[in-house]
N, C-alpha and C positions, 0 to 999 in steps of 0.2 A: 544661397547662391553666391558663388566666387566672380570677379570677372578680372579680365586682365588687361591692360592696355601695353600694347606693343610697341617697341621703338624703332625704330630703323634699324632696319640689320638685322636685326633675331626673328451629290448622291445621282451623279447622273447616270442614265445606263451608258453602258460603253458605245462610244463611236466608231473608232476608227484603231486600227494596230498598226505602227509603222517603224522604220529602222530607227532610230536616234541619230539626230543628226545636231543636235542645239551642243553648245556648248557649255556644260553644266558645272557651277562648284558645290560641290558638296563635299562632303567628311565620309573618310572609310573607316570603318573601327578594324583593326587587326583582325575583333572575334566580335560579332553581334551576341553572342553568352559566352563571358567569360568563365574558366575554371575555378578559378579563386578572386578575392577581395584586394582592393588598394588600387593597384596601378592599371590602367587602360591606355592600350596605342591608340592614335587613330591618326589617319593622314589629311590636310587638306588638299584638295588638286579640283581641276581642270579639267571636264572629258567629255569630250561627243559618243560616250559608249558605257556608260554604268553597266558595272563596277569595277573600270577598268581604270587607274589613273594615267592621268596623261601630262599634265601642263603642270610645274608646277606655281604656287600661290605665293610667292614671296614674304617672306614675313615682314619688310615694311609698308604691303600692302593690306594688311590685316590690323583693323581699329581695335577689335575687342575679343577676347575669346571667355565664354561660359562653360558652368558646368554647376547642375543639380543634381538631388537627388541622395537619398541614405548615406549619413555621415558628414562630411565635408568636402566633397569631391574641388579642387581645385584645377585646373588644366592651363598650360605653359608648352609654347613650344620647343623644341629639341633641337633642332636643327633642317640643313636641307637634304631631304633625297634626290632623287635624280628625278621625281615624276610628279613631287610630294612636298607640301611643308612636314614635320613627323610633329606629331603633338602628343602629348601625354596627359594624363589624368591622375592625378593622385588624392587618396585619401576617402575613395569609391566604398560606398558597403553594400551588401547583398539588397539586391533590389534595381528598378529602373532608372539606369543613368542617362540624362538630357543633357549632351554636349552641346555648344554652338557658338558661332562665328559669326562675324562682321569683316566684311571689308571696308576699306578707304573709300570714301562718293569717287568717282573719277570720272572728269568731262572727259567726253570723245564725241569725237565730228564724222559721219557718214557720208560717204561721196556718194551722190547718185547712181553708181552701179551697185552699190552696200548696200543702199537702203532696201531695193527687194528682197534681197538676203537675209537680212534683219529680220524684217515685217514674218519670213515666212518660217523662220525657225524659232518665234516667240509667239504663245499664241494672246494676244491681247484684244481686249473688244473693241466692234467695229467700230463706234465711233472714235476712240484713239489711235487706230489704223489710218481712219481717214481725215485726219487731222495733219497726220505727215503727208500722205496721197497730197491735200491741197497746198503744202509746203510751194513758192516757186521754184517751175524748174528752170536750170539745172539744179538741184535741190544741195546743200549741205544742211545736212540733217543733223543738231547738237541734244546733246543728251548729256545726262547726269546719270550714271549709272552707278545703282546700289546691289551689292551681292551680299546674302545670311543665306547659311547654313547650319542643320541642325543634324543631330545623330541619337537613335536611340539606343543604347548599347543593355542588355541585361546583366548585371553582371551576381553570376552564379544564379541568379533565379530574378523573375519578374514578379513575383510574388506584390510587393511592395511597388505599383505605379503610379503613386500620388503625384510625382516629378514630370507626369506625360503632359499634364495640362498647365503647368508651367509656361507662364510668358515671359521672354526675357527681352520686350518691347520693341526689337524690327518694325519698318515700316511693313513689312510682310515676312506672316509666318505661318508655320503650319504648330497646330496642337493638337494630341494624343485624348486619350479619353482613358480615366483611372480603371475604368472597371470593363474595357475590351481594346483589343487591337487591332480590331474591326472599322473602325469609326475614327474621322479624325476632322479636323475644322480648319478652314483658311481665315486666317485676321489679317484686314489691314487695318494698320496704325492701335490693333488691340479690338475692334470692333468686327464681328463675321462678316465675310464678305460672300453675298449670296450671287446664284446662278454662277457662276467665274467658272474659266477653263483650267484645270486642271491636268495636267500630265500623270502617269504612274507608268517609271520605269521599269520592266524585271529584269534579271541576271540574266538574260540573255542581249538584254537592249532596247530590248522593244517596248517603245511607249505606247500606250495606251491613252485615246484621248477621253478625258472626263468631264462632268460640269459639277462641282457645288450646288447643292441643293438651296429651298429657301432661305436657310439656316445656317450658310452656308458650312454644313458639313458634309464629308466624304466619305461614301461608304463602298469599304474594298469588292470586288469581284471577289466569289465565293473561290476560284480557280487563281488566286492571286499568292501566291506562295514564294516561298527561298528569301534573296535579298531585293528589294524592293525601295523605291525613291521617289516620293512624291515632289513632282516643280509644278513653280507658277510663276507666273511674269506679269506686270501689273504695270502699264503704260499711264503718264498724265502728261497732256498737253501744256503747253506753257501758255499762262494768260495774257501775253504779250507776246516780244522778241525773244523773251528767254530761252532757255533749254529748255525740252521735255525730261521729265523722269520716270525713267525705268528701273525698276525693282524686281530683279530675281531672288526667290524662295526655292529652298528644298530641303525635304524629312528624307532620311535615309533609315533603314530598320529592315527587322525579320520578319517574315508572320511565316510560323511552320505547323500551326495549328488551325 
């Protein structure tokens, strides 16, 4: 595994179906299978609509960027688009490639009309819901907010997915399973995080709400097809006056089988 540091300037049953509405960062690959070996696009962005980019990720808000799997796959970003950081990947060989990103921690402060907003577009457990709820009001609500994103790209064939269960140690992530694309696991800090709410977005937008099993692993809806984005949001209270920390996660990938 490569990683890069950037400078400034460069298994539960289904719930619920609903529009996308959260703000999500995740990674687009140009092609979830690519034709040939070496180089892969892929975008980082910002969007209340997978797989749609919208915002883009500034590249000196981006701490680290990875890249595993067959060969040496190394990933650097390119420049900016209009919607998009554009990132690249070189040095990819036949087989499953696991991009992924980090952003910068960045404190942000919620003003009492934010905070419901917040609360209702992440889905976190209740008792770290109501740990802000008991905040005084009129509330300003501080946070420490962490964003990683990961991508899973084939490139020319998935044959080889030893790279799916690859940890590249986020406070929250999601991991693949070598031998299906069926199946996948929510870690915080590296350890499974059981019962947890899960999101899975399709290409049309529509999240789907899920839970993490005891184990915490995820296991897809048999009707779960095309391009596909698993999020999670992982709220901690501060044990003082501090900030709380919130951590957003998201897998992006194909399952066409």
């Amino acid at each position: 595994m490569r990683s890069l540091v950037l400078a400034a300037g460069a298994a539960g049953a289904l719930v619920v179906a609903t529009a996308a509405a959260a703000h999500d960062f995740f990674l687009l690959p140009e092609q979830f299978t690519t034709t040939g070996a070496g180089t892969v696009q892929l975008q980082a962005t910002v969007g209340s609509s997978f797989p749609v980019p919208e915002i883009v990720v500034p590249a000196d808000r981006v701490e680290r960027l990875f890249a595993a799997g067959p060969g040496n796959p190394t990933m650097r970003a390119t420049g900016v688009g209009e919607k998009a950081l554009n990132l690249e990947v070189t040095g990819a060989q036949p087989g499953l490639l696991v991009a992924g990103g980090a952003s910068k921690p960045r404190d942000v402060e919620y003003e009492e009309d934010r905070i419901p907003l917040i609360l209702d577009e992440y889905r976190v457990l209740p008792d770290a819901a109501a740990a802000v709820e008991a905040l005084a009001k009129p509330r300003t609500w501080k946070v420490i907010s962490r964003r990683f994103a990961k991508a899973f790209v084939c490139v020319q064939n998935c044959r080889d997915r030893s790279a799916a269960e690859r940890v590249f140690g986020a406070h929250l992530e999601f991991v693949g399973r070598r031998s299906s694309n069926d199946h996948f696991q929510l870690l915080a800090h590296g350890r499974p995080l059981a019962n947890y709410p899960v999101d899975l977005v399709d290409s049309a937008g529509k999240r789907q709400h899920m839970m993490s099993d005891a184990r915490g692993e995820i296991h897809l809806p048999t009707e779960a097809r095309g391009s596909l984005m698993l999020f999670a949001a992982k709220l901690e209270p501060s044990s003082g006056q501090g900030r709380f920390t919130l951590d957003l996660t998201s897998l992006t990938f194909s399952r066409t089988e």
